[in-house]
C-alpha positions as CSV (number, residue, x, y, z in Angstrom):
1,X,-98.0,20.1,11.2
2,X,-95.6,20.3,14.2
3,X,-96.3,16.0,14.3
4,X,-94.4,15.6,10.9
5,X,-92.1,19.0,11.0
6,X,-90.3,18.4,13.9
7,X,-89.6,14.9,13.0
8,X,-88.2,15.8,10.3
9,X,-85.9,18.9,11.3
10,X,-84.5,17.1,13.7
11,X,-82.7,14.1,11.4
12,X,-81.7,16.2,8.9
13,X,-80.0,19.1,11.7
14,X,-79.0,15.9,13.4
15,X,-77.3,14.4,10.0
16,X,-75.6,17.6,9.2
17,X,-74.3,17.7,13.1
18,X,-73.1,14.3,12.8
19,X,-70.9,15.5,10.1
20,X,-69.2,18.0,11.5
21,X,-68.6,15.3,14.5
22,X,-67.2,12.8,12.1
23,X,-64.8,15.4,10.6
24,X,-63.8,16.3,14.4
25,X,-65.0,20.0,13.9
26,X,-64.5,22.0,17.7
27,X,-67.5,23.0,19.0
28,X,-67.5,25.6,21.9
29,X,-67.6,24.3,25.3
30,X,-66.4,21.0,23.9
31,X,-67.7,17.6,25.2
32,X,-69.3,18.9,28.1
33,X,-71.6,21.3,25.6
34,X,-72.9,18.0,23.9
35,X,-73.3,16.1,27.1
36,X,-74.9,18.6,28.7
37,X,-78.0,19.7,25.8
38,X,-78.4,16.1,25.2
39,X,-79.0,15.7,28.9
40,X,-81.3,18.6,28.6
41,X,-83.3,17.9,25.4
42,X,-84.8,15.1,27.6
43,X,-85.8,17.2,30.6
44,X,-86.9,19.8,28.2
45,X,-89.1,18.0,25.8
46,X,-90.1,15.3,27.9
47,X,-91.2,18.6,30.3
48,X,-93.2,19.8,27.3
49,X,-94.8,16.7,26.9
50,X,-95.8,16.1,30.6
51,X,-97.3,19.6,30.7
52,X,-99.0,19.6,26.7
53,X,-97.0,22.5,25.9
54,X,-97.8,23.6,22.3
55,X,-95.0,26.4,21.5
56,X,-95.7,27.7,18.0
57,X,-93.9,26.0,15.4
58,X,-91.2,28.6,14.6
59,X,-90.6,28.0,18.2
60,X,-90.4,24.1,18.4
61,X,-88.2,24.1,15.4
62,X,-85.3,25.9,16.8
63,X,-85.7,24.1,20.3
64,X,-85.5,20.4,18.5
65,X,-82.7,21.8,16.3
66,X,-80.9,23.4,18.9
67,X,-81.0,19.6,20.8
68,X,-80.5,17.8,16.9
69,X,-77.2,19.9,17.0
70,X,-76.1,17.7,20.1
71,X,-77.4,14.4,19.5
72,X,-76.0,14.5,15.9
73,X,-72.4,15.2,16.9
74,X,-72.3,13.3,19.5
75,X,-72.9,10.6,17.1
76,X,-70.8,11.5,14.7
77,X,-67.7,11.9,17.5
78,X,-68.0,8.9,19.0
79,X,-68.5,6.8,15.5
80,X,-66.0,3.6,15.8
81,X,-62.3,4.5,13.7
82,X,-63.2,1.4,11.6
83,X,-66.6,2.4,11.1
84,X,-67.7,3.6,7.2
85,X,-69.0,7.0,7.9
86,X,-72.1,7.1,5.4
87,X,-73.5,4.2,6.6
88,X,-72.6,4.7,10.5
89,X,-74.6,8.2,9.8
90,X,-77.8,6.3,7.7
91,X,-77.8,3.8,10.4
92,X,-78.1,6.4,13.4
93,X,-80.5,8.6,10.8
94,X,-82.8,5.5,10.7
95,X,-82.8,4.4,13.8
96,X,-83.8,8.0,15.1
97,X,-86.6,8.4,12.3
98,X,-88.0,4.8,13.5
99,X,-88.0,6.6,17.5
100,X,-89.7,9.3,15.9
101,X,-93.0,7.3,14.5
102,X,-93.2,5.4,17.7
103,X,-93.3,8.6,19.2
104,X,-96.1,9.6,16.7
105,X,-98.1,6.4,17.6
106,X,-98.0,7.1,21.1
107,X,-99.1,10.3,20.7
108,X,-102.0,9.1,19.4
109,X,-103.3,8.0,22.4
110,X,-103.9,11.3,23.9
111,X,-106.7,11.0,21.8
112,X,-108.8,8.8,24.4
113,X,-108.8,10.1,27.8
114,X,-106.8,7.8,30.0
115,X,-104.3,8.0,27.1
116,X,-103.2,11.4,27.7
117,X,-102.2,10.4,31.4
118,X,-99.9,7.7,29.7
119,X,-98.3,10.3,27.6
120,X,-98.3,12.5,30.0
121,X,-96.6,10.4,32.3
122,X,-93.9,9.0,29.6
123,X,-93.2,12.9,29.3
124,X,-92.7,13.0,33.1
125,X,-90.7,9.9,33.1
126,X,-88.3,11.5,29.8
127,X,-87.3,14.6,31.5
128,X,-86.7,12.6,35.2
129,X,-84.3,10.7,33.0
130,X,-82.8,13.8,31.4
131,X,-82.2,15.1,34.9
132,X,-80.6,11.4,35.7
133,X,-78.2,12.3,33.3
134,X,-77.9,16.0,33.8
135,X,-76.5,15.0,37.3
136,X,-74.6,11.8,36.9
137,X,-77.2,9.3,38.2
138,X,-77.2,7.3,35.1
């Protein structure tokens, strides 16, 4: 269930977020809040993915909706002034569900063995990058 759950949580907290971003809503902590559990949703999840964590689903929910939150406003903040907002946000709602079923096909090649080392790796390869950003090296 968590396969098709989660990708679909995190759009929709994600569109709601990006709302809030495009109406210019404060958010505690600011930009540097945003910045910093974007940079984190990469070293977290790609962590979880490197190390086949399988948190329960009540569990995974909040965690990807907590991280939907900060992707989704940032979206939403930094849409262009000249920008229509509905279909800036179905554009960036799209292009997020189509990361998703890529995501959902790789996964699927943990189910042959030296598959799970590729995911495995990508996992390990998503969180190094969430610490690139985390500390300013990209």
């Amino acid at each position: 269930p968590a396969n098709w759950l989660l990708p679909v949580i995190f759009p929709l907290v994600m569109s709601f977020a990006g709302i809030l971003g495009i109406m210019g809503v404060p958010i505690p902590g600011g930009e540097s809040t945003i910045e910093f559990g974007i940079a984190l949703s990469g070293i977290v999840l790609g962590a979880a993915v490197l190390f086949g964590v399988r948190a329960p689903n009540w569990v995974a929910a909040i965690i990807v909706g907590l991280f939907a939150i900060c992707h989704g406003y940032a979206h939403g903040a930094e849409m262009p002034g000249a920008a229509n907002a509905f279909s800036f946000a179905l554009g960036f709602v799209i292009a997020t569900g189509m990361l998703h079923l890529c995501g959902i096909a790789l996964g699927f090649l943990t189910l042959v063995p030296k598959g799970r080392y590729l995911v495995s790796g990508l996992g390990g390869v998503i969180s190094l990058i969430g610490f690139g950003f985390m500390f300013g090296y990209l």
